[in-house]
C-alpha positions in Angstrom: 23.4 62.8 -0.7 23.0 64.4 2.9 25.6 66.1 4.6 26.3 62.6 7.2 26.2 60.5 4.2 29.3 63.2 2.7 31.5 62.4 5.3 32.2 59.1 4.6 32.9 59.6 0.8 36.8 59.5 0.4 38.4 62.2 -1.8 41.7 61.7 -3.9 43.4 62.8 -7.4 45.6 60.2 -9.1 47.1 60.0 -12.2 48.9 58.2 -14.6 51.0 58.6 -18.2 52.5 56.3 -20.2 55.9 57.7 -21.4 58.1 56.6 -24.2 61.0 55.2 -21.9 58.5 54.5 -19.4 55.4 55.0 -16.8 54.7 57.6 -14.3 52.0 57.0 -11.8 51.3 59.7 -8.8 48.8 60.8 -6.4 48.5 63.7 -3.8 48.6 62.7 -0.2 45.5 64.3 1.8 43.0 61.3 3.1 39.9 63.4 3.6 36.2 62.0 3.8 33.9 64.6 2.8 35.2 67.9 4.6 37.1 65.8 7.1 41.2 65.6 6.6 41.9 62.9 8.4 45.3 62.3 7.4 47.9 65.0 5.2 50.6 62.0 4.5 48.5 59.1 3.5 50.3 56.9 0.3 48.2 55.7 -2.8 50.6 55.2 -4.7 52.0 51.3 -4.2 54.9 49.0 -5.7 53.6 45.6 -6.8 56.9 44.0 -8.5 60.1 45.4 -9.4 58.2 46.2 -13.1 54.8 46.9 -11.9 53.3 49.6 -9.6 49.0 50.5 -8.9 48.1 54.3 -8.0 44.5 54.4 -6.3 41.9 56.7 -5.2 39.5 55.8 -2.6 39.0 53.6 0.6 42.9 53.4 2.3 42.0 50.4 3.6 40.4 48.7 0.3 43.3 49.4 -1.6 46.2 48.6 1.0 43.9 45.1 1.2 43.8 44.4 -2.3 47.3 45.6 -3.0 48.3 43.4 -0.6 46.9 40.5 -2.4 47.9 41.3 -5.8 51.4 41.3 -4.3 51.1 37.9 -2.8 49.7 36.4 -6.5 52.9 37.9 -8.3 55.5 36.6 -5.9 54.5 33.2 -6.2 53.5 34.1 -9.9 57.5 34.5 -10.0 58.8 32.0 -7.6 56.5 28.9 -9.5 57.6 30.2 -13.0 61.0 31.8 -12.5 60.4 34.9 -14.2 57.8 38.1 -13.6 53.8 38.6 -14.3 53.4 41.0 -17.0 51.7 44.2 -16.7 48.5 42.8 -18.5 48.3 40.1 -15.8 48.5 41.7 -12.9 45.8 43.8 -14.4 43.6 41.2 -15.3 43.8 39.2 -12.1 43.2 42.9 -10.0 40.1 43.3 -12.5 39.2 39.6 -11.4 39.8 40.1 -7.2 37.4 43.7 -7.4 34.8 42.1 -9.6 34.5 38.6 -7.1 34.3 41.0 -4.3 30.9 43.0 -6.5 28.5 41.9 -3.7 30.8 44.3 -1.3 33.0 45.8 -3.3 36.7 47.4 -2.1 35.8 51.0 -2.1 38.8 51.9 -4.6 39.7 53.2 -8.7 43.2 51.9 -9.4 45.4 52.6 -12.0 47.7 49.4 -12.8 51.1 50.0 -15.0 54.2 48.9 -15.6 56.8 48.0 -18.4 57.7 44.8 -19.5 58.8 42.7 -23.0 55.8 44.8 -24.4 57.3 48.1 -23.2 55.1 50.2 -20.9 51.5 49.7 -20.5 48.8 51.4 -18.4 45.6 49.9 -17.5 42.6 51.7 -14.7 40.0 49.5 -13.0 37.2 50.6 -11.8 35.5 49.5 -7.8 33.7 46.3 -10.0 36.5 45.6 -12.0 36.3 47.0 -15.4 39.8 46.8 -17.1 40.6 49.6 -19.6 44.2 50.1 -21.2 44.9 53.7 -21.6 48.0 56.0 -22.7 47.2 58.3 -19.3 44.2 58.6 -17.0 43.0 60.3 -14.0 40.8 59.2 -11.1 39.0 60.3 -7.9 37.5 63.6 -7.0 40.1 65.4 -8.4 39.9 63.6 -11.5 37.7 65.9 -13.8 40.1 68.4 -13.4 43.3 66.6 -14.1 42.0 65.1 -16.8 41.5 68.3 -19.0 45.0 69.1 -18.1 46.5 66.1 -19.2 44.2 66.2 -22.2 45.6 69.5 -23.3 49.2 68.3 -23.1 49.4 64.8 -23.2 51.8 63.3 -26.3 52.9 59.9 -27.6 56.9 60.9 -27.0 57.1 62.5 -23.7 59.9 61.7 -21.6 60.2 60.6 -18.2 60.8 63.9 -16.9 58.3 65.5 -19.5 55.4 62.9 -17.7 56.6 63.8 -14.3 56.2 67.6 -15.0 52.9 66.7 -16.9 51.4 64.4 -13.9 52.6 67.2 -11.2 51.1 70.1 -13.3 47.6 68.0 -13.4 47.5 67.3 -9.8 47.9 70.8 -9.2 45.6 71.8 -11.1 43.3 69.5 -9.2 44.5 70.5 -5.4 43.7 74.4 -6.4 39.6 73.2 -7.0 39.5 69.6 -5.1 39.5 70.9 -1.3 39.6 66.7 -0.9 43.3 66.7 -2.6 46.4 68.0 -1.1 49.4 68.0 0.9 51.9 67.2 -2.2 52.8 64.7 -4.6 53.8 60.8 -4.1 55.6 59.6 -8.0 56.1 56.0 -8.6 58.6 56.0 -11.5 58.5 52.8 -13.8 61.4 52.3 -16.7 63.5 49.1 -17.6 65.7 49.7 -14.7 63.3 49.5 -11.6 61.1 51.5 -9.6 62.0 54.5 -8.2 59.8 56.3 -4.9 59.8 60.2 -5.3 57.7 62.6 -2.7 57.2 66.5 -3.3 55.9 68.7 -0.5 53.8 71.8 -0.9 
């Protein structure tokens, strides 16, 4: 790849655990491509229904676009049947929206999770659309090096608060190596009794 070529290649670290009461998805907030920071406050981390939330890595645009449209299928998902899309669902038809858009794909790895009468669920997608369910995951630049972290610590029973700590730990881990990753934390926490928006700062 040549140093013009770099520029245009977006840089992100986002991660996500399943937890026993519920899910934690999170992402740092630097929008850089290649050595470029365009942006210290950019969110990839997005609400999709009051039980479902996506974390990406990638293209801004791509994923505000198809985020967008995933929202639009589960509100009239819930206003023709009365009742939400489960978490597999909204996976599934994600999956199906990136891989009819192959020929030019959205530039974008998502992580799709949410609870629901299955308890919490976790699935990541890749830019073509391959759907993989998974207790936690990490993608983007940054993603090598979260991973080990969550590797070392990850367990079946961790709490809420234990998956936060967990999640921040990895993406700081990730900022210290990935010059692409940065300027804090964005959480999306997922249990039975919503969605709640958190933001750290460093």
């Amino acid at each position: 790849m040549s140093q013009n070529e770099s520029l245009y290649v977006p840089g992100a670290t986002t991660v996500g655990v399943v937890c026993k009461d519920g899910i934690v998805l999170a992402s740092e907030k630097r929008v850089s491509y290649g050595s470029f920071v365009l942006s210290h406050a950019g969110k990839k981390v997005f609400k999709i229904s009051k039980n479902t939330g996506a974390a990406c890595a990638g293209l801004v645009s791509d994923m505000q676009i198809l985020i967008r449209e995933i929202e639009a299928y589960s509100n009239l998902y819930r206003i023709e049947l009365g009742r939400p899309m489960s978490v597999k669902s909204v996976a599934k038809m994600m999956s199906n929206l990136l891989f009819n858009n192959r020929l030019f794909p959205l530039i974008t790895q998502t992580i799709v999770a949410g609870i629901d009468e299955e308890g919490p669920s976790l699935y990541v997608l890749d830019v073509l659309g391959s759907n993989i369910p998974d207790k936690y995951t990490a993608v983007g630049s940054g993603a090598e090096i979260a991973i080990g972290v969550l590797e070392e610590h990850y367990k079946d029973d961790l709490t809420i608060k234990e998956g936060k700590e967990l999640v921040t730990a990895a993406i700081k881990s990730a900022i210290s190596r990935d010059t692409m990753s940065g300027d804090g934390i964005d959480f999306l926490i997922i249990t039975q009794n919503g969605i709640e928006e958190e933001t750290i700062q460093f």
